[in-house]
Backbone as CSV, one residue per row, in Angstrom:
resi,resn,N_x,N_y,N_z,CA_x,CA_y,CA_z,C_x,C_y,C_z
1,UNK,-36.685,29.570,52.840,-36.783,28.990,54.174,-38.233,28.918,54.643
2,UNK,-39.293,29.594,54.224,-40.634,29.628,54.345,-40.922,29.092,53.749
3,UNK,-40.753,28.186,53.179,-42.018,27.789,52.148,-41.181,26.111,52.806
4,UNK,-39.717,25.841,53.365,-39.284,24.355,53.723,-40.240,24.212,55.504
5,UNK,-40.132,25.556,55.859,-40.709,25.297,57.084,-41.978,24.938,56.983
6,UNK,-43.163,25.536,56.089,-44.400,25.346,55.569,-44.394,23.631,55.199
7,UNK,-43.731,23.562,54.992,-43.963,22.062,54.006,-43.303,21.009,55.651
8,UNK,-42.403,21.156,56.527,-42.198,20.507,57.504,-43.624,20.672,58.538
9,UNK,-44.464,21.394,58.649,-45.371,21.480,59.622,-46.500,20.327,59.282
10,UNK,-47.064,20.144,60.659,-48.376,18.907,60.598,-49.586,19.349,60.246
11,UNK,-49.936,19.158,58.939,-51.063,19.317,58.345,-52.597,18.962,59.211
12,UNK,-53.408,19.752,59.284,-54.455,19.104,60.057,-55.456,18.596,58.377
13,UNK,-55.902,17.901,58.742,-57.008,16.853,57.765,-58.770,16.537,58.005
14,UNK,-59.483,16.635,57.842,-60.950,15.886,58.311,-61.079,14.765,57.014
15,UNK,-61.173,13.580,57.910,-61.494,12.561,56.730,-63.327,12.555,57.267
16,UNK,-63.900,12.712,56.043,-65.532,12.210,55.652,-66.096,11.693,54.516
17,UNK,-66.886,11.094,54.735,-67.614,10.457,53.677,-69.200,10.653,53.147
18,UNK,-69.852,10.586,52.013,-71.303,10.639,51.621,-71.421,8.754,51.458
19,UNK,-72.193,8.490,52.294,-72.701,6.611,51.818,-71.453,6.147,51.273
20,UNK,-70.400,6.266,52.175,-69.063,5.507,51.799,-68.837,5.711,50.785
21,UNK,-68.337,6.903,50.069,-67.672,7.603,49.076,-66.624,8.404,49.994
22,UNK,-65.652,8.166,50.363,-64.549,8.716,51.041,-63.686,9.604,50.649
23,UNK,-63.569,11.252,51.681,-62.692,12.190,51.330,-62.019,12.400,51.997
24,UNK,-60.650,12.809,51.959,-59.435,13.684,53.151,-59.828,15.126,52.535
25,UNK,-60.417,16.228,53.287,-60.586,17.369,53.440,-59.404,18.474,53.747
26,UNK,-58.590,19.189,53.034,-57.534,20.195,53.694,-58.235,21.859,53.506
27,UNK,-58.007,22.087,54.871,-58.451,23.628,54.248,-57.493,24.498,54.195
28,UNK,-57.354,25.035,53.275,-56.434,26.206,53.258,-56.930,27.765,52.585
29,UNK,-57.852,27.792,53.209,-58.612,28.847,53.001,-57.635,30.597,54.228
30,UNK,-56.753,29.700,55.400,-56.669,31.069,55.802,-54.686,30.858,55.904
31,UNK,-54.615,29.352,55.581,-52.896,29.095,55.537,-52.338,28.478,54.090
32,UNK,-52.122,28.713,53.115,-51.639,28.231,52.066,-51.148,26.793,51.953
33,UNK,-51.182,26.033,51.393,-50.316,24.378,51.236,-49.742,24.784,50.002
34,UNK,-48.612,23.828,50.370,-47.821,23.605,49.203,-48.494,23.237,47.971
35,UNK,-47.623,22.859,46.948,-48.430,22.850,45.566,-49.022,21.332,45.720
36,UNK,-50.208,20.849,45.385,-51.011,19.661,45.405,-50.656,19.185,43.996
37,UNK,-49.632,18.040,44.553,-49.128,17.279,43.033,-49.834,16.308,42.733
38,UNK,-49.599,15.109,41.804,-50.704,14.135,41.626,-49.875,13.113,41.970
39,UNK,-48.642,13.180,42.727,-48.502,12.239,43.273,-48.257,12.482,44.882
40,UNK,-48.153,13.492,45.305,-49.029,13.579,46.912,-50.362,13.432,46.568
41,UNK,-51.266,13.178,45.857,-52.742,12.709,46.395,-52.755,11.172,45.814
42,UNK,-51.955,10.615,45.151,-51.912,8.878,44.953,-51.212,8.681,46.415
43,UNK,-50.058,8.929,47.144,-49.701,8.781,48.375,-50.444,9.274,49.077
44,UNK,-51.500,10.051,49.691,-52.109,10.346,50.457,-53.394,9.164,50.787
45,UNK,-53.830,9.514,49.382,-54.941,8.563,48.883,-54.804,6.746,49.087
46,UNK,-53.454,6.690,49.313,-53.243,4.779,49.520,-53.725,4.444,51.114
47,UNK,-54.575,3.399,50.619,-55.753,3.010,51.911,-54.487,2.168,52.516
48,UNK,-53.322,1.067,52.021,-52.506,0.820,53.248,-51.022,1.834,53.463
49,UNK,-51.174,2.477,52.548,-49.578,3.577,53.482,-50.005,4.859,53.667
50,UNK,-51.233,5.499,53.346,-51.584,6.679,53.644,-52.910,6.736,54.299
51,UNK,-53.350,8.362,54.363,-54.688,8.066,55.076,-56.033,7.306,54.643
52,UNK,-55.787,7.273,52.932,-56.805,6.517,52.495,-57.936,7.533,51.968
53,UNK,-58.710,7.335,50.535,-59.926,8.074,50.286,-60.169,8.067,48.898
54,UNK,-61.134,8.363,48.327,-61.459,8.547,46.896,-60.812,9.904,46.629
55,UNK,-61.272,10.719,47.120,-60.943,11.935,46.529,-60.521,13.316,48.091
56,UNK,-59.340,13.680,47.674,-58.903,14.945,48.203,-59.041,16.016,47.999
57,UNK,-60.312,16.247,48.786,-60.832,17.783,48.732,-59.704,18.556,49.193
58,UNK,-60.045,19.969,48.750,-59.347,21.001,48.682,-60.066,22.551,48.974
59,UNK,-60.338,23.293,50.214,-60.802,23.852,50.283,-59.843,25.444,50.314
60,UNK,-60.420,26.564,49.162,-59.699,27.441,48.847,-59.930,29.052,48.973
61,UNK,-59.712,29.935,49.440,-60.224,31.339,49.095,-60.930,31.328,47.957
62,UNK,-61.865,32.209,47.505,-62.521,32.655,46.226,-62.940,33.774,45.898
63,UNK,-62.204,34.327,45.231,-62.551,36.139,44.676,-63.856,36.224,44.076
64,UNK,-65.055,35.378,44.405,-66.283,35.188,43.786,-67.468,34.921,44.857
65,UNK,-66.695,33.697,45.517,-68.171,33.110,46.301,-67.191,32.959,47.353
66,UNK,-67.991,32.069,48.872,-67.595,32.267,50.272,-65.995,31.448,50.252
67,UNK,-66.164,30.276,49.294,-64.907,29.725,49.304,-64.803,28.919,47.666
68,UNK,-63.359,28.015,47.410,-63.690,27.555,45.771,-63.388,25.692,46.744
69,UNK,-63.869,25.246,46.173,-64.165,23.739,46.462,-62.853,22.614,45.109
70,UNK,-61.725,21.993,45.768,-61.202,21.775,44.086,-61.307,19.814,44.678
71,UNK,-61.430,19.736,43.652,-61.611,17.738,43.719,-60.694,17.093,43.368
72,UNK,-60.171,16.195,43.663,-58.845,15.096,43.199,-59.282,14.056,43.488
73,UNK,-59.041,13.207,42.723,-59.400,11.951,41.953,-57.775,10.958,42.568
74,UNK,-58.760,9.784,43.297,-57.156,9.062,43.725,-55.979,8.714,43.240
75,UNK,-56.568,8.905,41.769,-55.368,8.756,40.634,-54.463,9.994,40.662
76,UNK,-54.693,10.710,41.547,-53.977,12.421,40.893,-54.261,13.306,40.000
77,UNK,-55.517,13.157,39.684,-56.192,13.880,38.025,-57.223,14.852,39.558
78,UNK,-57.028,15.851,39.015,-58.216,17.130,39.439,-59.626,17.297,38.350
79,UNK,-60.907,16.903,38.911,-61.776,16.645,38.220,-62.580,17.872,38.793
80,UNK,-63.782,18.150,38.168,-64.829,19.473,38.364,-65.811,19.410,39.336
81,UNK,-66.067,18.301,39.548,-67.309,18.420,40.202,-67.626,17.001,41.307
82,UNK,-68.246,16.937,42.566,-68.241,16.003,43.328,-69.579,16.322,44.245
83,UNK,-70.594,15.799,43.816,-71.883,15.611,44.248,-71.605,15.357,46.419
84,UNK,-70.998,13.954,46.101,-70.934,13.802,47.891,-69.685,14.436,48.600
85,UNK,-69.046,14.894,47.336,-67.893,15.699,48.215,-68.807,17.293,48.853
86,UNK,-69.802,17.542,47.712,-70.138,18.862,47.830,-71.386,18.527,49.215
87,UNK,-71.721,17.908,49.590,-72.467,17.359,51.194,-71.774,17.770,51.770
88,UNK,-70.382,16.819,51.953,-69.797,16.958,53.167,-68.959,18.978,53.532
89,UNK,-68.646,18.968,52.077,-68.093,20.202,52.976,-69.630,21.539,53.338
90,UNK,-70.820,21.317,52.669,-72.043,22.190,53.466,-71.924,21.257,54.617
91,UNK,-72.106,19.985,55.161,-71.810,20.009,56.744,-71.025,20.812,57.445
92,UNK,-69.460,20.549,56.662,-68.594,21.926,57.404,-68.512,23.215,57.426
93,UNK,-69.928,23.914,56.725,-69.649,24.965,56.797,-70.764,25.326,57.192
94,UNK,-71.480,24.640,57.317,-72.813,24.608,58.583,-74.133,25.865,58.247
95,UNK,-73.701,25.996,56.805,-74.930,27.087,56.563,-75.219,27.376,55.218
96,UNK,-76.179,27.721,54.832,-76.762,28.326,53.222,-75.232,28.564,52.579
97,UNK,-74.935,28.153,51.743,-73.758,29.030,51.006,-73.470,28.426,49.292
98,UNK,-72.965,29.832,48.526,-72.982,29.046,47.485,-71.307,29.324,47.238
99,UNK,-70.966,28.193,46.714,-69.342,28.088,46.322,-69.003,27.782,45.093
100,UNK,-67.541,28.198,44.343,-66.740,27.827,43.510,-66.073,26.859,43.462
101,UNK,-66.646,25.858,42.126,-65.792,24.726,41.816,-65.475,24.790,40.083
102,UNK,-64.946,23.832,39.695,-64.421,23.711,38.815,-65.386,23.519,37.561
103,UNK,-66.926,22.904,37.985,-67.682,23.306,37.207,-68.599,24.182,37.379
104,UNK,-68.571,25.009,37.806,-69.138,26.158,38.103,-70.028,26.482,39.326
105,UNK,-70.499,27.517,39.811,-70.739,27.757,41.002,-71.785,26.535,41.578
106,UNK,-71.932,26.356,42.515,-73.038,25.517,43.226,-73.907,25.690,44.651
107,UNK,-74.705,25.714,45.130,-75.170,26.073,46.006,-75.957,25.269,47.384
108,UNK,-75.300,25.336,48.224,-75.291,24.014,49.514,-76.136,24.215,50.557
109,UNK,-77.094,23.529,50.743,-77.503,24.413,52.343,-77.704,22.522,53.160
110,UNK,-76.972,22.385,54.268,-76.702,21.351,55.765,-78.497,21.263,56.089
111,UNK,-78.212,19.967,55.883,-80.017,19.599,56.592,-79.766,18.498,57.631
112,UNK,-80.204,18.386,58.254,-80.496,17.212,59.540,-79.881,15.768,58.753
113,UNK,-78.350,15.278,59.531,-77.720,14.260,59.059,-77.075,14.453,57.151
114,UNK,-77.411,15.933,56.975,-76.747,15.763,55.385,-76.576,16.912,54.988
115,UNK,-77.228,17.083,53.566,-77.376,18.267,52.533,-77.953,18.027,51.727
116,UNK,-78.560,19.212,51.262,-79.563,19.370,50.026,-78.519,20.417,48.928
117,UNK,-77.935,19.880,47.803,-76.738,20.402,47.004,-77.504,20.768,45.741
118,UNK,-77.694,22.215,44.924,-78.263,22.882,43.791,-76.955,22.868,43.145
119,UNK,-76.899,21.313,42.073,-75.861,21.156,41.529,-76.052,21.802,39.954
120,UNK,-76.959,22.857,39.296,-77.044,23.297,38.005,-77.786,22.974,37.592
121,UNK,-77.360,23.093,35.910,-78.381,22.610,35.017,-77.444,22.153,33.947
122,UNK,-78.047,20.476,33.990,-77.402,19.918,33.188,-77.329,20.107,31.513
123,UNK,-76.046,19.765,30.889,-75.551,20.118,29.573,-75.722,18.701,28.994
124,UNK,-76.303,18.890,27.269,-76.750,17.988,26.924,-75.953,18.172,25.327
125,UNK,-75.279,19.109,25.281,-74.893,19.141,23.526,-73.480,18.491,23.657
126,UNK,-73.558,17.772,22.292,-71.996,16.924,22.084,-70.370,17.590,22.913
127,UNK,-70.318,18.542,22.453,-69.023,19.468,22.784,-68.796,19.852,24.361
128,UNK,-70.162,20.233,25.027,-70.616,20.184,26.266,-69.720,19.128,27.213
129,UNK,-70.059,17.859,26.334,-69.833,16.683,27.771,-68.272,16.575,27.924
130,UNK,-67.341,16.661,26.752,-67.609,17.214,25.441,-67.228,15.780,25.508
131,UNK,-67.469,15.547,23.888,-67.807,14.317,22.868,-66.605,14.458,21.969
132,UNK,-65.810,13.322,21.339,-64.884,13.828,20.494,-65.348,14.086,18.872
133,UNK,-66.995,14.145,18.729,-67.797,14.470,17.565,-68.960,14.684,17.556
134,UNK,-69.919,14.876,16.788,-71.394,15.419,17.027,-71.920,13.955,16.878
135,UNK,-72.877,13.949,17.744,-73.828,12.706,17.962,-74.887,13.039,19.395
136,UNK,-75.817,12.510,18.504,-77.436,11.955,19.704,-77.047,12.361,20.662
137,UNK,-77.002,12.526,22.184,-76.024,12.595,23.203,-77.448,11.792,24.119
138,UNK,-78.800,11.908,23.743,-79.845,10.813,23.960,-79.888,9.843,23.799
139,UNK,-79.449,8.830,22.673,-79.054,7.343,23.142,-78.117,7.718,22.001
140,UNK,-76.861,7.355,22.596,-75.465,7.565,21.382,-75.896,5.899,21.031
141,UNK,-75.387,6.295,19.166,-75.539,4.837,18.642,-74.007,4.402,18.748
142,UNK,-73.962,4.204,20.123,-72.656,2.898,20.273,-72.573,2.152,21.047
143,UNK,-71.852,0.875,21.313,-71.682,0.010,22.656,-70.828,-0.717,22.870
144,UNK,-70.376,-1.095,23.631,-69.459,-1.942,24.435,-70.219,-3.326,25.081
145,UNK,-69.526,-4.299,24.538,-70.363,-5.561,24.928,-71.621,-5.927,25.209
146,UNK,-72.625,-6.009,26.450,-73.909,-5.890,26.816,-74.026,-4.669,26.921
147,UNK,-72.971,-3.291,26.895,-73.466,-1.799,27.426,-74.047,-0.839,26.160
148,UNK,-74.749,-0.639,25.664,-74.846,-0.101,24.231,-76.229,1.160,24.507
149,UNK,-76.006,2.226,23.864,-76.898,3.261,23.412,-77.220,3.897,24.555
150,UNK,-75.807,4.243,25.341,-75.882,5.235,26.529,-76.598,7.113,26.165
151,UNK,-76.562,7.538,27.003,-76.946,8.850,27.264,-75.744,9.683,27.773
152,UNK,-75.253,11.047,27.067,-74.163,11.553,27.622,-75.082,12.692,28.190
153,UNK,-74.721,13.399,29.471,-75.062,13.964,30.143,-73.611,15.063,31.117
154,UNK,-73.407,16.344,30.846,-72.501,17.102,32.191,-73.463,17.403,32.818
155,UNK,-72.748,16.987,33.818,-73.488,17.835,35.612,-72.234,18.406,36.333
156,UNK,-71.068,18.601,35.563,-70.393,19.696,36.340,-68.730,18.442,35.630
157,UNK,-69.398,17.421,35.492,-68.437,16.583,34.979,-69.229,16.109,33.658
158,UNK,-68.205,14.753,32.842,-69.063,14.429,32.066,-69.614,12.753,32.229
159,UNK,-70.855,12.532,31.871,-71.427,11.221,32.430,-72.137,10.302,31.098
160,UNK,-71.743,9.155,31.210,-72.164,8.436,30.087,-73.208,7.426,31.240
161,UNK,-74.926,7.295,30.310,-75.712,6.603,31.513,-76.048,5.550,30.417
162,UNK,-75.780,4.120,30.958,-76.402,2.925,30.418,-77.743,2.527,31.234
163,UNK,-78.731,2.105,30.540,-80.013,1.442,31.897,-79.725,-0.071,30.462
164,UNK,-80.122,-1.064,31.926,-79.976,-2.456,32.151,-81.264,-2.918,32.533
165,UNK,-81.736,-4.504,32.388,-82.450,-5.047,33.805,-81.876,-5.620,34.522
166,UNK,-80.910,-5.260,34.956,-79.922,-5.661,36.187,-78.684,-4.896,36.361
167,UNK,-78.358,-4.086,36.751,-77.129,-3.294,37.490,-76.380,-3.817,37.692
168,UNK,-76.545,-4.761,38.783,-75.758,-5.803,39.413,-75.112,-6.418,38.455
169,UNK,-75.714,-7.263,37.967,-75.020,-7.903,36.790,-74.249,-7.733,35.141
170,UNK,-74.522,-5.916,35.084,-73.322,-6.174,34.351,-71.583,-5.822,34.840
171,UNK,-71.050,-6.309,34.122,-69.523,-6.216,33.622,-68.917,-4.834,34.144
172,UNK,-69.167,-4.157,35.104,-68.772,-2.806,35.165,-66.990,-2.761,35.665
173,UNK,-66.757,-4.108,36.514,-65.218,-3.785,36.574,-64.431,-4.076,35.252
174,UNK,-64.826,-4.556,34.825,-64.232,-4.396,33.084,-64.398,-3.600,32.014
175,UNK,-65.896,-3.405,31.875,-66.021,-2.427,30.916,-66.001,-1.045,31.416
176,UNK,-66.144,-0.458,32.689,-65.599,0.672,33.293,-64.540,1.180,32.696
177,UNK,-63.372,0.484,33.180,-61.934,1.515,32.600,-61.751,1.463,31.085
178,UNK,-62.706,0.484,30.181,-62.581,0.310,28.880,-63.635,1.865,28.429
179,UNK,-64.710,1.484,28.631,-65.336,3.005,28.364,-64.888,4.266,28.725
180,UNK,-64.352,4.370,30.057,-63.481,5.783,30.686,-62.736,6.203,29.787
181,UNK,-61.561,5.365,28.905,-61.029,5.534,28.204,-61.017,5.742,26.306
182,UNK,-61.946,5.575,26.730,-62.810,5.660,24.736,-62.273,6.633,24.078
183,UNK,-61.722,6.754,23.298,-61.420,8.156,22.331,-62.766,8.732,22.371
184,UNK,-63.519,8.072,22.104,-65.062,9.210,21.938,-65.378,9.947,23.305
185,UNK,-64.236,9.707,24.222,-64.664,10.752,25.085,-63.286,11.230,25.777
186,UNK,-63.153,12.617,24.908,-61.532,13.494,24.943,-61.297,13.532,26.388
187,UNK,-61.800,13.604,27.593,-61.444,14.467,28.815,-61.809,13.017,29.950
188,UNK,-62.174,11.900,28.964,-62.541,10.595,29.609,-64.489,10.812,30.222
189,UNK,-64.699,9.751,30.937,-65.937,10.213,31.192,-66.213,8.819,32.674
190,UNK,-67.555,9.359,33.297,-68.016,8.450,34.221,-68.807,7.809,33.726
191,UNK,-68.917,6.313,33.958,-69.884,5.326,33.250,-70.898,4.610,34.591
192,UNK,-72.250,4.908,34.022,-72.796,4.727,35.431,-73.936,3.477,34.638
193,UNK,-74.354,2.602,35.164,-75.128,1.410,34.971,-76.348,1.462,36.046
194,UNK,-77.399,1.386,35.218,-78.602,1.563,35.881,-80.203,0.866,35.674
195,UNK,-81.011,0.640,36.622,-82.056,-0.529,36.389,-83.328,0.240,36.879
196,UNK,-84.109,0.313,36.265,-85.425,0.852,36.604,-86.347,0.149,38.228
197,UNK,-85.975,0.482,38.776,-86.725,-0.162,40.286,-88.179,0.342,40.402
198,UNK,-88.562,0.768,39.727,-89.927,1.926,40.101,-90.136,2.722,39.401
199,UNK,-91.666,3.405,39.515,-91.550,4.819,38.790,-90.909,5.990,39.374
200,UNK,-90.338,5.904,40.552,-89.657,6.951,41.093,-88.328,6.207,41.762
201,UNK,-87.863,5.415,41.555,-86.907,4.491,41.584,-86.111,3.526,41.058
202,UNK,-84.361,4.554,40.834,-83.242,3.276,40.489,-82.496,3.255,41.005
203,UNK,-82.027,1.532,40.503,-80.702,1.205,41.280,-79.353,1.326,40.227
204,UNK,-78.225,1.903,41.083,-77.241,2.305,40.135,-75.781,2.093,40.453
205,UNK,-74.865,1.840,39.975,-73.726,1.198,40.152,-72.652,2.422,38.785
206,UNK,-72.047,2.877,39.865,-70.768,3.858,39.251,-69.439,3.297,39.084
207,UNK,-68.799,3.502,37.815,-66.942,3.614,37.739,-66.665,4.908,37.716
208,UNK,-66.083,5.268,38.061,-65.928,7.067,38.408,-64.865,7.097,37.741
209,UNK,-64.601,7.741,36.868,-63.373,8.588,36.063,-61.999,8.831,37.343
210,UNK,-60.803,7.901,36.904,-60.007,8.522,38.298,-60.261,7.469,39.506
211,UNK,-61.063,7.002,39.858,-61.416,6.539,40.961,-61.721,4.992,41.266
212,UNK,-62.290,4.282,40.125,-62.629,3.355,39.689,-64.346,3.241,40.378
213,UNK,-64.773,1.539,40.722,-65.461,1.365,41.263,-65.705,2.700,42.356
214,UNK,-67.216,2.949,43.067,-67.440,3.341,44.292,-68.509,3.275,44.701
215,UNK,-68.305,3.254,45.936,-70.008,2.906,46.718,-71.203,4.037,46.558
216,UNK,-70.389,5.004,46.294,-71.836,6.259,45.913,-70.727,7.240,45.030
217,UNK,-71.776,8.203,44.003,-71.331,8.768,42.977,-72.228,10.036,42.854
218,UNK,-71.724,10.905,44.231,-73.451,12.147,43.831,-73.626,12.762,42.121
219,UNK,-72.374,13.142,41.852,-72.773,13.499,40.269,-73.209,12.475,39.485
220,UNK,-72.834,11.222,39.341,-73.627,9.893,38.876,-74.864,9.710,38.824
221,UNK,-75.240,9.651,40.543,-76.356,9.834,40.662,-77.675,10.817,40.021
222,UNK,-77.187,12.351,39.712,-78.346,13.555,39.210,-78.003,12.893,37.882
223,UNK,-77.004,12.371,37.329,-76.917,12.496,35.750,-77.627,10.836,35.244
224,UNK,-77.828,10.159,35.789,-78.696,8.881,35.533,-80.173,9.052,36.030
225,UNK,-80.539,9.815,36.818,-81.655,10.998,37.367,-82.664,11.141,36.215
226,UNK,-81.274,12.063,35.657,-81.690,13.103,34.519,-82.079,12.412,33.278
227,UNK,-81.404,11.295,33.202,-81.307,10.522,31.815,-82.345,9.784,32.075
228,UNK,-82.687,9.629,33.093,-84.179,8.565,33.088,-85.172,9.090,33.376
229,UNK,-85.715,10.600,33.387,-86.234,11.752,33.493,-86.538,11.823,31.962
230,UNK,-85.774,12.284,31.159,-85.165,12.580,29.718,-85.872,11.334,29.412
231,UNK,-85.552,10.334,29.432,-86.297,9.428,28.228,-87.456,8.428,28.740
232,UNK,-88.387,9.336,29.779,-89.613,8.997,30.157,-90.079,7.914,31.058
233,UNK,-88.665,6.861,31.864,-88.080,5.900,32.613,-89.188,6.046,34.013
234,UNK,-88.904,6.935,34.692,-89.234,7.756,35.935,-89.897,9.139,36.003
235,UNK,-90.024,9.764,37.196,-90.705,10.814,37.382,-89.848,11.235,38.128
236,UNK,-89.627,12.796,38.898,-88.734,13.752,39.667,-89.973,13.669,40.613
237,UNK,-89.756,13.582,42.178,-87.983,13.343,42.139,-87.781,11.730,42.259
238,UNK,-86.587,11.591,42.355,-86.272,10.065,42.203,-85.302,9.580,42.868
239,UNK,-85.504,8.597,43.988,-84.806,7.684,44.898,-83.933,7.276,43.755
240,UNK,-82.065,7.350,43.853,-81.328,6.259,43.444,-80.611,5.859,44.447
241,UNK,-80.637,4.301,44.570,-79.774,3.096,45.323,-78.616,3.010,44.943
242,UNK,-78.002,3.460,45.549,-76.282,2.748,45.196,-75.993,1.861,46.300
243,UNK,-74.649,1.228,45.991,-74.378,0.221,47.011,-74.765,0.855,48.672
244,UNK,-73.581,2.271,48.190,-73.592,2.741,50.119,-74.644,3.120,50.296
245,UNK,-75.688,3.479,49.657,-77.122,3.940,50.419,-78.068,4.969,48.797
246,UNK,-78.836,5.657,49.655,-79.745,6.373,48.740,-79.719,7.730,49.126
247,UNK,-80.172,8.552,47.638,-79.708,10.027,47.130,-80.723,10.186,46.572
248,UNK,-81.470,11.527,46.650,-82.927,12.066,46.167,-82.726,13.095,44.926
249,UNK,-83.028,12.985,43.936,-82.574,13.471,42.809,-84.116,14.391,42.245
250,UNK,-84.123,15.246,42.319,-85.408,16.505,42.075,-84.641,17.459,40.845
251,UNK,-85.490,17.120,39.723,-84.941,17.937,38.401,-86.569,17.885,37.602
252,UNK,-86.496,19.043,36.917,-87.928,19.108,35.938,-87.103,19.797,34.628
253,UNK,-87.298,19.583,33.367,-86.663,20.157,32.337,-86.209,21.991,32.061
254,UNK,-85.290,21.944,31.915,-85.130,23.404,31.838,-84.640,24.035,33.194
255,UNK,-84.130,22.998,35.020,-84.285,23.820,35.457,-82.840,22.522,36.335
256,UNK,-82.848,23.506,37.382,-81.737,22.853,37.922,-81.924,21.946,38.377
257,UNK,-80.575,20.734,39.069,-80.783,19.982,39.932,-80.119,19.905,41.443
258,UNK,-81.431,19.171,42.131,-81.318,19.394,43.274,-80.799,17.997,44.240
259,UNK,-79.831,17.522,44.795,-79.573,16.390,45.334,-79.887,16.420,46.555
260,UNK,-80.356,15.723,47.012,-80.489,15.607,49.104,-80.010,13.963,49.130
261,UNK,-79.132,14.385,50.777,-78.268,12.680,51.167,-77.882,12.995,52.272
262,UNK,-77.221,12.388,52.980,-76.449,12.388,54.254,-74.860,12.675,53.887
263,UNK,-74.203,13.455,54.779,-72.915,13.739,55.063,-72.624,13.017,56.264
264,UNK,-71.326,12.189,56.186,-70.826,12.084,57.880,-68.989,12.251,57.843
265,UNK,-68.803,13.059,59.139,-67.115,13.145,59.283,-67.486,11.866,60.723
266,UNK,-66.024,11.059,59.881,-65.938,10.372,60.221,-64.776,10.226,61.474
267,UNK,-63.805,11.235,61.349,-62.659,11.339,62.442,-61.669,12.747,61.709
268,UNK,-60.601,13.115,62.637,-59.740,14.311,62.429,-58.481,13.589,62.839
269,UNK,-57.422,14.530,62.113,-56.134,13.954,62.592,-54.819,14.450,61.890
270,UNK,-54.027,15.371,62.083,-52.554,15.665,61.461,-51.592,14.186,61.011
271,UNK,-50.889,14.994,59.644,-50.018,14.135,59.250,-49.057,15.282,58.476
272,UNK,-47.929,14.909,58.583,-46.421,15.552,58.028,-46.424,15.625,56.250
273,UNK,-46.297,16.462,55.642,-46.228,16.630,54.352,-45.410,16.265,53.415
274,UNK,-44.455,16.243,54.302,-42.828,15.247,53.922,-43.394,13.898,53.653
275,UNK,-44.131,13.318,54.497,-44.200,12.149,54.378,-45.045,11.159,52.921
276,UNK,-45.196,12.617,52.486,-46.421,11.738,51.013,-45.939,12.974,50.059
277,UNK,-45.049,13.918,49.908,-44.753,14.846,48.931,-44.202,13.751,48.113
C-alpha cells in the first residue's frame, strides 16, 4: 500500500537547460521514486504528450560524495556522464561540491549565470572508450562516407571526434545513428563533427548516443577540446560553438578538464506518476 500511494502522489520536477540542451530534474535525495524505467523516461521525455527534454536527471543520496547525479537518455538508456546536465544541477546546489556519477566523481562549483564543471581526465586506450579491438584511438583508420579517421576519446562517456572544413555541412543526421551504432563501438558512442575556427576556436555539431541531434553536448564539447589539443589543431583553453551557444574547454596533457558555460532553470511544476509509468 506504500509504495501504490508513493507512486499516486504529484511528483515535483525542475525543467532546465545548458544552451538548449534540455533536462527534467527529480530529486530524490530525501523521498525515494519509484523504479525509473526506460519507458517512463521515453513518456516523460515526449515534447508533445509529456514534459519534454533530452535527458532525465536523477538526483540521489551517495555513501561517497554530497549527492550521486544519474543521466537518462530520451531513449530510456542510462548513460555516465552529462557535461550540461552537470551545470545545471551546481546551479541547484548553489555551491563548491563534488558528486557521484556514473563516470566517476566530478567536481562543480556555480559561477555568475553558470558553472565551471572539473569533468576528469580523459581516457585514451582502446578498451577505455571501450573499442570492440585494439586500434590508434588518435586517428582510427576508419570511415563512414565524408567522416573518416576520427579520434576516440572517454570523458566520463565514450566520444568519437571527426574535424571537417565545415561542420555544418556534413551528413550528421544520417551518419550519426549509422556510427552510434557501429559494432566497433560495444556500448555505442557520441559522434561529434568539428571545424577549426581559430587557434583557440571550434565550431561543433553533436549526435549524442540516445538522444540524437542536440543543440549543445558538454561532454562533446571537452572531448573534441581534447582531440584538437591532442593533435596540435588549437591551444587550451578553447571556445567551442555549438548551435545553442559557447563552452570554454581548459585541458593541458596529463591533467584534468575543466568546462565553464551557463546554466538556466527554465520553470517548475508537478506531474502524476501514473500518468507516464
Amino acid at each position: 500500500m506504500h509504495r501504490c500511494a508513493a507512486v499516486a502522489m504529484r511528483i515535483p520536477f525542475i525543467k532546465m537547460h545548458g544552451l538548449g540542451n534540455d533536462f527534467v530534474v527529480l530529486d530524490a535525495r530525501t523521498a525515494a521514486l519509484p523504479l525509473v524505467a526506460p519507458q517512463f523516461v521515453r513518456a516523460l521525455a515526449d515534447r508533445r504528450t509529456g514534459i519534454g527534454c533530452d535527458q532525465l536527471v536523477l538526483l540521489e543520496p551517495s555513501q561517497t560524495h554530497a549527492l550521486r547525479m544519474r543521466i537518462f537518455n530520451s531513449d530510456g538508456g542510462e548513460v555516465e556522464a552529462c557535461g550540461n546536465a552537470s551545470r545545471a544541477v551546481a546551479l541547484l546546489y548553489g555551491k563548491a561540491v563534488t558528486i557521484e556519477t556514473g563516470g566517476g566523481p566530478i567536481a562543480l562549483e556555480p559561477m555568475d549565470g553558470g558553472a565551471r564543471v572539473d569533468m576528469g581526465t580523459p581516457r585514451f586506450e582502446w578498451d577505455a572508450i571501450p573499442l570492440a579491438y585494439p586500434i590508434d584511438t588518435l586517428a582510427m583508420p576508419v570511415g563512414w562516407d565524408d567522416l573518416s579517421a576520427p579520434m576516440a576519446v572517454n570523458v566520463g562517456n565514450p566520444h568519437a571526434v571527426f574535424f571537417v572544413d565545415d561542420a555544418d555541412a556534413a551528413a550528421l543526421e544520417t551518419l550519426g545513428p549509422e556510427i552510434e551504432h557501429d559494432p566497433l563501438f560495444p556500448e555505442r558512442v557520441n559522434v561529434n563533427v568539428a571545424s577549426v575556427a581559430g587557434p583557440d576556436h571550434l565550431k561543433l555539431r553533436v549526435w549524442e548516443r540516445g538522444a540524437g541531434l542536440t543543440r549543445a553536448c558538454g561532454t562533446g564539447a571537452c572531448a573534441t577540446a581534447v582531440a584538437a589539443i591532442r593533435r596540435g589543431l588549437v591551444h587550451s583553453p578553447v571556445r567551442v560553438s555549438l548551435p545553442g551557444g559557447d563552452l570554454v574547454i581548459d585541458w593541458a596533457v596529463g591533467g584534468t578538464i575543466l568546462m565553464s558555460g551557463p546554466a538556466t532553470e527554465a520553470f517548475r511544476g508537478t506531474f502524476d506518476w501514473d500518468d507516464f509509468a
